[in-house]
N, C-alpha and C positions, 0 to 999 in steps of 0.2 A: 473167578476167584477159587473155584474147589480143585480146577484144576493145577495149581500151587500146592493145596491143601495135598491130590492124591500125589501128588511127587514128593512130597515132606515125607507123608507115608510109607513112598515105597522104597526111600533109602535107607531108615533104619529098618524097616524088614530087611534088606538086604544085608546090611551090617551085622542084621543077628543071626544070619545064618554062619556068619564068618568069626561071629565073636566068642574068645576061647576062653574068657576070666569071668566068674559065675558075676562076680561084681558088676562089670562090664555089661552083663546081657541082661541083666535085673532092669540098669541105668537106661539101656535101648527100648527095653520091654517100656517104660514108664513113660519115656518120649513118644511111643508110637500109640499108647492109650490115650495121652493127651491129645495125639496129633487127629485120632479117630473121632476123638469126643467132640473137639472143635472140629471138624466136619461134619460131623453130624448137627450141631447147631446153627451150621451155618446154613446146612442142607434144607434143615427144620423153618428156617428162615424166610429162606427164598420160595419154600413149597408156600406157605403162609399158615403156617400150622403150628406154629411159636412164635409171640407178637416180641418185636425186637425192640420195641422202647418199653423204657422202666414199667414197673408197677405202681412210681407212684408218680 
């Protein structure tokens, strides 16, 4: 599953080296933070170092 996760990743990093409208590379940038942040929870997950059912 993270390897999905690191290819979602490494397309808009790629797209934002390419991308020329400030608009555009803001919208990339925000996609690839989310895309970072849920990898890391999931990573968080799987190590067993962030309990994956609810709190309550």
């Amino acid at each position: 599953m993270t390897y999905e996760f690191e290819i979602q990743i490494e397309e808009p990093r790629a797209e934002l080296n390419n991308a020329c409208d400030a608009a555009e590379r803001r919208a990339i940038q925000t996609e690839l933070e989310l895309s970072r942040a849920e990898l890391a929870i999931i990573t968080a997950e799987q190590d067993g170092s962030v309990d994956a059912e609810p709190p309550f």
